[in-house]
C-alpha positions as CSV (number, residue, x, y, z in Angstrom):
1,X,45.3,86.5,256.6
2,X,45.6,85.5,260.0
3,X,43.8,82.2,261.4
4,X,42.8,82.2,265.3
5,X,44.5,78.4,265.7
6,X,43.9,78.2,269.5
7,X,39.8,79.4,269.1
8,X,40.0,76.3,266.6
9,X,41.4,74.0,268.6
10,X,39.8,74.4,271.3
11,X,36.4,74.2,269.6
12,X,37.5,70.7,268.4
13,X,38.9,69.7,271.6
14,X,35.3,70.9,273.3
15,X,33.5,68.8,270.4
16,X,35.3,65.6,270.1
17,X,35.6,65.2,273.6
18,X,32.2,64.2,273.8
19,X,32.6,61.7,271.4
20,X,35.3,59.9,271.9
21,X,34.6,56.0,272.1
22,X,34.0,54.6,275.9
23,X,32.4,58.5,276.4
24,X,29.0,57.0,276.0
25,X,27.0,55.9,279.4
26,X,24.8,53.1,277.8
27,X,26.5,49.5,277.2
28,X,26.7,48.1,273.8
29,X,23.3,47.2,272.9
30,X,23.0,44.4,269.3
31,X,20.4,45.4,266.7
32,X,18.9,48.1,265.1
33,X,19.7,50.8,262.0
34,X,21.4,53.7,260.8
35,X,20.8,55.4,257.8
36,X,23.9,57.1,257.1
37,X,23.4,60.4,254.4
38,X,26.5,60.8,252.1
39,X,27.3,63.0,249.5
40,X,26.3,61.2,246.5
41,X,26.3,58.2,245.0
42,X,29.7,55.8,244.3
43,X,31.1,55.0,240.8
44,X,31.5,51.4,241.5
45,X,31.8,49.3,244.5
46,X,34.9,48.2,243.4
47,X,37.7,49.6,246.0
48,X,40.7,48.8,244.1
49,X,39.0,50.4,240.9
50,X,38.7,53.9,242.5
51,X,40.4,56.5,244.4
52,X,37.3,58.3,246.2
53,X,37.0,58.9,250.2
54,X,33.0,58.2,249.8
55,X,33.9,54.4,247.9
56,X,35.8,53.1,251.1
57,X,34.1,54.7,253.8
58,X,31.8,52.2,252.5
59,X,33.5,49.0,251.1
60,X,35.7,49.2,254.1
61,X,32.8,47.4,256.1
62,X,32.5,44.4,253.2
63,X,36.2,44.2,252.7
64,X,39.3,44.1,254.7
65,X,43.2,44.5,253.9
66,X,45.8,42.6,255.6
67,X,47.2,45.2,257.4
68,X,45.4,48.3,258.3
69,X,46.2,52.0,261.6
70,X,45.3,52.6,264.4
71,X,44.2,55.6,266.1
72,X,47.9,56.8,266.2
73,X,48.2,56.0,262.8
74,X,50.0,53.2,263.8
75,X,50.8,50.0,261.3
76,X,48.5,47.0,262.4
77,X,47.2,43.9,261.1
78,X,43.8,43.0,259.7
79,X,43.6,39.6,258.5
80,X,47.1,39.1,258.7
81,X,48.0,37.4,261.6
82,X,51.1,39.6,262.6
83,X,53.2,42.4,261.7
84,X,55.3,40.8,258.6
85,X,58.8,39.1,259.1
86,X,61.0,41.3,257.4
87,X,63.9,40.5,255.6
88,X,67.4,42.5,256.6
89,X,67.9,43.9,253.5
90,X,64.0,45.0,253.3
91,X,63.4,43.1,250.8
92,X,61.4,39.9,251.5
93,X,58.2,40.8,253.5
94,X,56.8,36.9,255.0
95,X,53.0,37.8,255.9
96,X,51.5,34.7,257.9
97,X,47.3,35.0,257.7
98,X,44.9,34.0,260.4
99,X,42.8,31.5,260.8
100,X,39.0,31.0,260.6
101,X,38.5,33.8,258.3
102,X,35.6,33.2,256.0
103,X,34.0,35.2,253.2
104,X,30.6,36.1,252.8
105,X,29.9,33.0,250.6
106,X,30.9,31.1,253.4
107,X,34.5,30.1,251.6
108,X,37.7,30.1,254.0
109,X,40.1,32.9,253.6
110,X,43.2,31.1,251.9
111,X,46.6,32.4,250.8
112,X,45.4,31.7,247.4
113,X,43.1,34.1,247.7
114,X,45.4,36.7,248.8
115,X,48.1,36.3,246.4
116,X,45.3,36.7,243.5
117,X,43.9,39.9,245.2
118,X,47.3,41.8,245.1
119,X,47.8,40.5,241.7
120,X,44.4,42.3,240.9
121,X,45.4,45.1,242.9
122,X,48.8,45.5,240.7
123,X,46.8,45.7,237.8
124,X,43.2,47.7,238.7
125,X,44.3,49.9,241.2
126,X,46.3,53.2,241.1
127,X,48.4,52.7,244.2
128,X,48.6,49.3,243.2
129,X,50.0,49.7,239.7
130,X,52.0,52.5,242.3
131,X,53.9,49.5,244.1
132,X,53.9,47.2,241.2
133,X,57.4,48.5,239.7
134,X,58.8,47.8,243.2
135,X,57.4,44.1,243.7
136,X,59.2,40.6,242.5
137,X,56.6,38.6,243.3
138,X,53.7,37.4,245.0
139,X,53.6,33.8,246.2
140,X,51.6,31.5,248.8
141,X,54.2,29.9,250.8
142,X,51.8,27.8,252.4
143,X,47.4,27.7,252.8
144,X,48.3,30.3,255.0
145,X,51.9,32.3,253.9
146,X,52.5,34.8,251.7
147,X,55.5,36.2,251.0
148,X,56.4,39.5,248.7
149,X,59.5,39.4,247.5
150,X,60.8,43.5,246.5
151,X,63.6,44.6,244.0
152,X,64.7,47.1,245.9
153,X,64.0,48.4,249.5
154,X,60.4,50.5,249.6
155,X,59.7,51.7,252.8
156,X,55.7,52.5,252.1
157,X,54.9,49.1,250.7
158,X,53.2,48.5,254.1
159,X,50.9,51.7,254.1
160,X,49.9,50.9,250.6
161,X,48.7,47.6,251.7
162,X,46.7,49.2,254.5
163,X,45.1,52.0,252.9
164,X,41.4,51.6,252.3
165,X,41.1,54.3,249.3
166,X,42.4,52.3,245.8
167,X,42.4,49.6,248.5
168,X,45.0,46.4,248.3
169,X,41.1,44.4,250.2
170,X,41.5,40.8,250.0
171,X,38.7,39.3,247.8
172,X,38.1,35.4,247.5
173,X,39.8,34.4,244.1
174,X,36.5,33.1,242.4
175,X,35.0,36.5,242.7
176,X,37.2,39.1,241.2
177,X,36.1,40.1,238.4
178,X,37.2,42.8,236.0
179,X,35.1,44.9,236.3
180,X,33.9,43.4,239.3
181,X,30.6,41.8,239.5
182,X,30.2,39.7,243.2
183,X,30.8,41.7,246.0
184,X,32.0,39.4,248.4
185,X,35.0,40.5,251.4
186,X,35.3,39.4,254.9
187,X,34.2,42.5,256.4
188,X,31.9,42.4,259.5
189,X,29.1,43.7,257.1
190,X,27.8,42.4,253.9
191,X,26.0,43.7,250.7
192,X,22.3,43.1,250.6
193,X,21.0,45.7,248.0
194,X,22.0,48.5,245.8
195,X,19.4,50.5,244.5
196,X,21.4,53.0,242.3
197,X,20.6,56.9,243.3
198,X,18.6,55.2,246.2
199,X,20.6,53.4,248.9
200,X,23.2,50.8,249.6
201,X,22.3,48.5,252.2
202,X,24.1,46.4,253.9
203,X,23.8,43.3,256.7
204,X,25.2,42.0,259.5
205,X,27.8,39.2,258.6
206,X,27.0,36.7,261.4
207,X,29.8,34.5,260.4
208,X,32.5,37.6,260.8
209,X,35.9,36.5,262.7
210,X,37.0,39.2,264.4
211,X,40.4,40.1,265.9
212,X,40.4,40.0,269.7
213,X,42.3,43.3,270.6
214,X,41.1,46.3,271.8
215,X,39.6,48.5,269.4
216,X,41.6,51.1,268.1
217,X,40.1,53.5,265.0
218,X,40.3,50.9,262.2
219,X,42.3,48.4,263.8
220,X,41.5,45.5,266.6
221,X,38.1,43.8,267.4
222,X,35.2,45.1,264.4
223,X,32.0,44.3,266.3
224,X,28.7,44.3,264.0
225,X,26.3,45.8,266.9
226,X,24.0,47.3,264.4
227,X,21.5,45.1,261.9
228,X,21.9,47.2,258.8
229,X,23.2,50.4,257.5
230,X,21.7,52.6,254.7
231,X,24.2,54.2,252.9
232,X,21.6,56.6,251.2
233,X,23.2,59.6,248.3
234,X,21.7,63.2,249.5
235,X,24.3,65.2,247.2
236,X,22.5,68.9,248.3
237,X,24.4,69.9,251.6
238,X,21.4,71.3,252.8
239,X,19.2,68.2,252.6
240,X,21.7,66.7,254.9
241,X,21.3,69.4,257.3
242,X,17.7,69.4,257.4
243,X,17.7,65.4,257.6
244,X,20.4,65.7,260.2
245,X,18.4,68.4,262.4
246,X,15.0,66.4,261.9
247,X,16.7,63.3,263.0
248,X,16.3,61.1,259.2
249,X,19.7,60.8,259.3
250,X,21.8,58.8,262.1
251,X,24.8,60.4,260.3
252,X,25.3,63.0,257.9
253,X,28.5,63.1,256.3
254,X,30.7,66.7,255.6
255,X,28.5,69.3,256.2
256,X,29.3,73.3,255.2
257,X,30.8,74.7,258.3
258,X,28.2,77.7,258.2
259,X,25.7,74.9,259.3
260,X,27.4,74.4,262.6
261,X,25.2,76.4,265.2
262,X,21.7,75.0,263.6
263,X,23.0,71.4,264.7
264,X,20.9,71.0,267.7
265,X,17.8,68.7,269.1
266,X,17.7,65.5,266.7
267,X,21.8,65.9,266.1
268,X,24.9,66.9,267.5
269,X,27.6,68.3,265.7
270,X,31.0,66.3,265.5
271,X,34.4,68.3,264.5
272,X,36.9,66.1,263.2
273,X,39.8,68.8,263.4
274,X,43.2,69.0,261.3
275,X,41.2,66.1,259.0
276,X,42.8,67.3,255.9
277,X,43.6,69.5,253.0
278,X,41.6,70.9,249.5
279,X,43.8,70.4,246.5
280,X,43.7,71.1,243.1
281,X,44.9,68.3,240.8
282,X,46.8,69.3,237.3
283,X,46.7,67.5,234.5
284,X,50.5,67.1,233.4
285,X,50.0,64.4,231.1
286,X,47.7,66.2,227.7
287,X,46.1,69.4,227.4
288,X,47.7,73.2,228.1
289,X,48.9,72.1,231.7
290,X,51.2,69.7,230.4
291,X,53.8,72.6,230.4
292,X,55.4,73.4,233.6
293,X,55.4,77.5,233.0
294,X,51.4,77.4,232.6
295,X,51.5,75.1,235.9
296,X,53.7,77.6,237.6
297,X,51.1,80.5,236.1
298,X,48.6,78.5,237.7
299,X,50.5,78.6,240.7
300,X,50.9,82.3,240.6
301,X,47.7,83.5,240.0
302,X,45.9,82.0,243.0
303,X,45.1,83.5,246.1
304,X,44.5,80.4,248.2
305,X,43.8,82.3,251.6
306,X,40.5,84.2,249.7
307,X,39.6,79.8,248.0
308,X,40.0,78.9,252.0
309,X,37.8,82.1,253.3
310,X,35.4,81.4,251.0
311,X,34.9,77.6,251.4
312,X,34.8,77.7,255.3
313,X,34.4,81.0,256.5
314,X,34.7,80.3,260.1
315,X,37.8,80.9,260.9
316,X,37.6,78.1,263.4
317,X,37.9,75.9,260.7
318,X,40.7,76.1,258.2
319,X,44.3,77.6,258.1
320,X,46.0,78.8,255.1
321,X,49.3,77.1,254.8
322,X,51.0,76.4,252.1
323,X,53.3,73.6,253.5
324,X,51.8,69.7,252.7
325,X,52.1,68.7,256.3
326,X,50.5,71.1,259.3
327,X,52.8,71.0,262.5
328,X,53.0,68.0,264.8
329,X,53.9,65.7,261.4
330,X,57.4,64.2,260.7
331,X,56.9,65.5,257.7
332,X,56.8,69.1,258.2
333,X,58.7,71.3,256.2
334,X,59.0,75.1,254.7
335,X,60.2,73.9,251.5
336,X,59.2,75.8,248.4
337,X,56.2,77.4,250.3
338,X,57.0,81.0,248.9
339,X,55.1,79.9,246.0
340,X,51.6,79.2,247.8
341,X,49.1,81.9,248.2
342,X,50.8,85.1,245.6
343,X,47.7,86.0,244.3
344,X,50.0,87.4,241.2
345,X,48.6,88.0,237.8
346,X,51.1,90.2,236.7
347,X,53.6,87.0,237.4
348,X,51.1,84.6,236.0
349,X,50.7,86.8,232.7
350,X,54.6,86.3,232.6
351,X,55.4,82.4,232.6
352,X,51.8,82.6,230.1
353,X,53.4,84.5,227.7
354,X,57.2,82.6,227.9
355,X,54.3,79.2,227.8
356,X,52.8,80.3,224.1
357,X,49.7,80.4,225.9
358,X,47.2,80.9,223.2
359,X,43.8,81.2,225.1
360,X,43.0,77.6,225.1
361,X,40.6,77.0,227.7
362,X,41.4,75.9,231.3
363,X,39.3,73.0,232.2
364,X,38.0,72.7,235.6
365,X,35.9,69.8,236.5
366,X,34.6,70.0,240.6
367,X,30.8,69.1,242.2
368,X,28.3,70.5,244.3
369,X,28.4,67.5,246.2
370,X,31.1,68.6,248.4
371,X,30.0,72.0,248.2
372,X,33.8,73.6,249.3
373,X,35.0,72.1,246.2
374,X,32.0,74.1,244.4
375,X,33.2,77.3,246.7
376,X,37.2,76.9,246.1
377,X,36.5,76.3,242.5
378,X,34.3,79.6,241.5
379,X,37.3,81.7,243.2
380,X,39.8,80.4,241.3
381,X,38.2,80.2,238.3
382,X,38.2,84.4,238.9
383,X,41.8,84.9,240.0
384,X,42.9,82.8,236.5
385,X,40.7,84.8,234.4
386,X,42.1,87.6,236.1
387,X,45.5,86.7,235.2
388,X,44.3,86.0,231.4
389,X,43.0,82.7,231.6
390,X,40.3,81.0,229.6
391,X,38.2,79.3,231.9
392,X,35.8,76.4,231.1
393,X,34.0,75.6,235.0
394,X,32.4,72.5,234.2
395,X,30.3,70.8,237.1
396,X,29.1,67.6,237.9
397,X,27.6,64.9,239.7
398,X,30.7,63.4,241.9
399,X,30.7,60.0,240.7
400,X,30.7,61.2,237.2
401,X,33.8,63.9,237.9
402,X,35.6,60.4,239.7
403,X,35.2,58.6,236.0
404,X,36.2,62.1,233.8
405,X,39.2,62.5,236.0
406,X,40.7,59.1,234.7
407,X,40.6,60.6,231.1
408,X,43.4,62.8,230.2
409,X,41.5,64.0,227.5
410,X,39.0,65.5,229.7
411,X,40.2,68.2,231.8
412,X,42.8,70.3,233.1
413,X,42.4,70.6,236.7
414,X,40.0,69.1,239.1
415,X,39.1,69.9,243.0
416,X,39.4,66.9,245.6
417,X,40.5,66.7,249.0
418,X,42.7,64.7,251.3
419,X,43.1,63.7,255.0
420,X,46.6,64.1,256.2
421,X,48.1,60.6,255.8
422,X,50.7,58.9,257.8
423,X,52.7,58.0,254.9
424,X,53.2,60.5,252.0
425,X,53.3,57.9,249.1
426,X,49.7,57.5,249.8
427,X,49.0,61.1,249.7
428,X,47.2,62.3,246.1
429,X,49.3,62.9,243.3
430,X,51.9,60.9,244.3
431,X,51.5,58.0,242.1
432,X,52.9,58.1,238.5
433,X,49.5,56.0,237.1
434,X,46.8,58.4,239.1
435,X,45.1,61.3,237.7
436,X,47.8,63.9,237.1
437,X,50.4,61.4,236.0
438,X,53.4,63.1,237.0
439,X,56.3,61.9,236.1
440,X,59.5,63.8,235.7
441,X,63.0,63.2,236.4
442,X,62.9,65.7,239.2
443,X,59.9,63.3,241.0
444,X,61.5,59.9,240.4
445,X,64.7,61.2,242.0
446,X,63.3,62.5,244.8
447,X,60.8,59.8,245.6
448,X,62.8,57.0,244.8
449,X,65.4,58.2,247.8
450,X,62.6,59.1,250.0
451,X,61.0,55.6,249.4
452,X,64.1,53.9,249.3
453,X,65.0,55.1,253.2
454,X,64.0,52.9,256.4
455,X,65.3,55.1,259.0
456,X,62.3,57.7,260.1
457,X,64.7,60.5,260.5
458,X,66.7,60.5,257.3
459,X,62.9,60.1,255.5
460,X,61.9,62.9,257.4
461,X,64.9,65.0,256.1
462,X,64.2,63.7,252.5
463,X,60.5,64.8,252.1
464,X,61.7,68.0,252.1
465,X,63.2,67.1,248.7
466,X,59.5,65.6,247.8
467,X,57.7,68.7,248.9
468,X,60.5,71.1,247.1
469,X,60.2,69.0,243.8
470,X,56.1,69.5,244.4
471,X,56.0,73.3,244.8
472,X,58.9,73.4,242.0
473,X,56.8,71.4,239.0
474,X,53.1,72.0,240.1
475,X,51.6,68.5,239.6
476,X,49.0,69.5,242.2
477,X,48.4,72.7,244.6
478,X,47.3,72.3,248.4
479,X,44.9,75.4,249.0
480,X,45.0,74.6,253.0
481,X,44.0,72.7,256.1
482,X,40.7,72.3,257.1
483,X,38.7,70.8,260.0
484,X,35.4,68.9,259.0
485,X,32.0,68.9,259.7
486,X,29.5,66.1,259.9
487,X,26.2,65.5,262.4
488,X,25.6,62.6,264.2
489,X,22.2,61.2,266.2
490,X,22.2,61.5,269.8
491,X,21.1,57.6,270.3
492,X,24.5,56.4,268.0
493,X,26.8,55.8,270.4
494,X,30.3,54.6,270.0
495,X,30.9,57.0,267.5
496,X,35.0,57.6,266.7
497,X,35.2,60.3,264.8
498,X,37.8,59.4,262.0
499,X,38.7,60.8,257.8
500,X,36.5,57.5,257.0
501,X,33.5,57.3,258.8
502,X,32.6,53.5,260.4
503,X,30.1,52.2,262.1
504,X,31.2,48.8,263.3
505,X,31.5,48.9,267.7
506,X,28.8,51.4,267.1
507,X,25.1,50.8,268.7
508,X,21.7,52.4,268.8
509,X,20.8,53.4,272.1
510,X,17.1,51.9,273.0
């Protein structure tokens, strides 16, 4: 099937270019609120406990990290003070912290608190307990110095630290913990309520220190313009459309694409294009997955251009390649992509049969809440039963998929989504102690030279290596790329559209 990439593109060009930051007329204007629809309710407010996009698009205004990108996806810091002194060898990262940064109880940041936080983060979080094997130590080499000492090289040990989604956020030492009961960061915003199923509210920190560069997507001066956002769970698409195009909602996150040309009067649309990629997580730990040929018959059976088609429909807005990166990435390669999109039962029934498969049932978990998971999910649930499969759909509230999915007892394969990330160990699937657990000789060889590399080129050279060793053992499948849709209110201005939507340096035009 053929995509019409230039039609697309130029769409999102037309789009964003209207809401790029500094686009608005109107100055900055302090005060007022924005009630913010998402697609359902969070598990936790924990961000190291959970993986989920919709957790820290909104912990990431309550807690920071010490480093964090830019709009070029650019390493910057956050509440360290610098870029870290590095060690020749790669080894010994020294991370000096700024100054003046207080926590919502009013405490001062410290390097106590830091060290304790990536502690925690070794041991709650999945890209945490990712970088864990690598790390020595943590120690405070002064009130404000922190050094991490490595056994080995690992180039992404920065990215982890940055990344907002099983985030390495810097919590004050007395208020950590497990599970975690304080919500307290240095964000510019603050909890004020949680009513479950309702809303999360939250303040204007007035005692926020903020960095003094220009601001750049997530990184350099966080202003807290607004009073308060309302994070409030509308899980039917459609009631975010209608609240969007009434004007109930200042921002209505990931819309269906179909929605596109009602988005007039109260709202505007807003295209965030080449944001990211469906995926289909396997279960290689327990169940019938765990063997690679029923992976591969997985693999086989799937037609991922007729998933795409179905779950966008405009051809504006996706593209059916098989490759993880599109063009434009360092990381693009052809590797093993003559196994996306065969649509093959007569291979799946194959590998079934050399697997034993017995007709245990397939178990797919996905939600309504993000309703091109729903879409994605009821097509390949027919292409595997047309290959022979058993199929058990299940569906669910998203929070409650987000808790089944850390059970390997629980399913086979469930439906989630990524942006494209500048750093491939952070992209889904790619930690050994994440939902999928893959772990194979084949990975560990191919990752561990990949992460073990400083120069860009030669790691660009070795993901293909990475991407051949994913299409080769199946631990996840990447249906395509996708642009994505949200609304936004006319009088929010400041607006950058970005794969985790913030509203600090945003305002409300009076």
């Amino acid at each position: 099937m053929k995509t019409q990439p230039m039609r697309r593109l130029l769409l999102s060009l037309l789009v964003a270019a209207a809401l790029v930051p500094g686009a608005a007329v109107a100055d900055p204007v302090k005060g007022g609120k924005i009630d913010v629809a998402t697609i359902g309710e969070p598990p936790t407010l924990d961000p190291m406990a959970n993986t989920g996009d919709l957790l820290g698009m909104i912990t990431q205004h309550v807690y920071e990290t010490l480093f964090t990108f830019d709009a070029e996806w650019r390493l910057q810091p956050l509440l360290a003070e610098a870029m870290p002194a590095i060690s020749e060898d790669g080894r010994v990262y020294d991370i000096k912290l700024r100054q003046g940064v207080t926590f919502h109880d009013g405490e001062t940041l410290t390097a106590a608190d830091v060290v304790a936080s990536l502690q925690r983060w070794m041991r709650v979080a999945s890209r945490g307990k990712q970088a864990a094997p690598m790390i020595e130590s943590v120690a405070a080499t002064g009130d404000l110095a922190v050094q991490i000492k490595l056994k080995q090289a690992y180039a992404p040990l920065l990215s982890l630290l940055a990344f907002n989604n099983s985030a390495a956020v810097i919590m004050p030492k007395a208020h950590m913990d497990e599970p975690l009961t304080d919500v307290v960061g240095t964000g510019p915003y603050k909890l004020a309520e949680r009513k479950p199923d309702q809303y999360i509210l939250l303040t204007r920190f007035d005692g926020y220190a903020a960095r003094t560069e220009q601001p750049s997507r997530y990184a350099g001066r966080r202003t807290a313009y607004l009073d308060e956002i309302r994070f409030i769970p509308v899980p039917n698409a459609n009631t975010r459309i209608e609240g969007a195009i009434s004007g109930q909602y200042d921002f209505s996150d990931l819309l269906p694409v179909e929605s596109y040309d009602k988005l007039t009067g109260n709202t505007e649309p807003v295209i965030l294009k080449s944001f990211g990629y469906p995926i289909m997580m396997l279960n290689t730990k327990q169940g019938p997955l765990a063997k690679l040929e029923l992976r591969q018959a997985v693999q086989a059976a799937l037609s991922e251009s007729d998933m795409m088609l179905a779950a966008f429909g405009k051809p504006e807005f996706f593209a059916v390649d098989g490759a993880m990166y599109p063009e434009g990435f360092p990381w693009r390669s052809d590797a093993g992509v003559d196994t996306y999109d065969q649509g093959d039962p007569e291979k799946a029934q194959a590998l079934m049969e050399k697997a034993g498969y017995a007709g245990e049932p397939i178990r797919i978990l996905t939600s309504q809440q993000y309703e091109f998971h729903y879409k994605m999910a009821l097509v390949a649930a027919e292409y595997l039963k047309a290959a022979g499969f058993k199929v058990d759909l299940q569906v669910s509230d998203w929070a409650t998929l987000t808790q089944r999915r850390n059970d390997p007892a629980l399913w086979d394969i469930f439906f989630t989504h990524s942006p494209f990330l500048p750093e491939p160990a952070l992209n889904l699937g790619m930690s050994e102690s994440g939902p999928g657990w893959w772990s194979t000789d084949r990975r560990r060889t191919a990752f561990d030279a990949f992460n073990a590399a400083s120069d860009p080129a030669q790691r660009a050279k070795l993901y293909g290596d990475v991407q051949a060793a994913i299409m080769a053992e199946v631990p996840f499948i990447k249906v395509g790329d996708f642009n994505a849709l949200s609304a936004k209110s006319p009088k929010l201005q400041g607006y950058d559209p970005s794969p985790w939507p913030f509203f600090w340096n945003n305002w409300v035009e009076k």
